[in-house]
C-alpha positions in Angstrom: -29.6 173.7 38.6 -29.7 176.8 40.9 -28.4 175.1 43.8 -25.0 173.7 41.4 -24.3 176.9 39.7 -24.3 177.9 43.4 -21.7 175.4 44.1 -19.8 176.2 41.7 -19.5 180.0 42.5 -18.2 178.9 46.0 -15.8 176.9 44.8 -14.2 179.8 42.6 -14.1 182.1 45.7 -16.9 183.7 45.2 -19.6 183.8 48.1 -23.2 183.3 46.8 -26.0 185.7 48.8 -27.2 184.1 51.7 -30.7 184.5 52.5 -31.0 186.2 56.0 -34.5 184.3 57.9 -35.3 186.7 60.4 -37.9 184.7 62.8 -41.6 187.1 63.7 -43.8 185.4 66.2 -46.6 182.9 65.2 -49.8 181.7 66.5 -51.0 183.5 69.7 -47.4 185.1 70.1 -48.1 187.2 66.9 -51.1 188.4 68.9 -52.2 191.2 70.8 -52.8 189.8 74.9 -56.3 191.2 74.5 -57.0 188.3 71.6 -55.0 186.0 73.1 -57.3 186.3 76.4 -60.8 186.3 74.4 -60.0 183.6 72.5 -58.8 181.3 75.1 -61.7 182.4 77.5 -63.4 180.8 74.8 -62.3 177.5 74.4 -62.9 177.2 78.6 -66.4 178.2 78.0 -67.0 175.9 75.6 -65.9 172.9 77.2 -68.2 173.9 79.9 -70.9 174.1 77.5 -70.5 171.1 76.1 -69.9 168.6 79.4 -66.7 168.4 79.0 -65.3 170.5 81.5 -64.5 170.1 84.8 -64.5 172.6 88.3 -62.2 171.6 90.8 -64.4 171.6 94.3 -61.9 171.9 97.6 -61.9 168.8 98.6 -61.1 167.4 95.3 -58.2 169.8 94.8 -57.2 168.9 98.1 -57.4 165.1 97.3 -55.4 165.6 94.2 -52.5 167.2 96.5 -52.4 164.8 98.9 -52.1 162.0 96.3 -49.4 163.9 94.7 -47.4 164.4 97.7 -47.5 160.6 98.7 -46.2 159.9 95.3 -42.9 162.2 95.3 -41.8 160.9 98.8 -40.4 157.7 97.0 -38.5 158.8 94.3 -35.7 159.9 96.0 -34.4 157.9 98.7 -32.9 159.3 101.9 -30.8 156.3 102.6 -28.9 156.6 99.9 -28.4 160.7 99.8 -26.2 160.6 103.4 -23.4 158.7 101.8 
């Protein structure tokens, strides 16, 4: 009913209040960095704790980047970029 007597006020020529949303941050934006830091220090520690998580050695993180590299060389093809 609210919304068609809205309507209706439009149509005469008369512009119903519109409702201003003004957007404030949510989640760890709303926070303060300090919060934001010890909470996600956290979760890392926990996933230590319980097995899950996982320290990069050298060599691995070397590894990784190698494998990385390899796989970007073909996707774009040289051939075809000089004509």
């Amino acid at each position: 009913m609210n919304s068609n007597s809205n309507q209706q006020s439009n149509q005469r020529g008369t512009a119903a209040p519109e409702k201003v949303v003004t957007k404030r941050p949510r989640g760890f934006a709303a926070m303060d960095p300090a919060t934001q830091r010890r909470i996600a220090s956290e979760g890392g520690r926990a996933s230590h704790l319980s097995g899950r998580g996982h320290r990069f050695t050298s060599e691995e993180a070397r590894a990784a980047g190698r494998k990385g590299g390899q796989a970007s060389r073909g996707s774009t093809p040289k051939d075809n970029a000089a004509e």
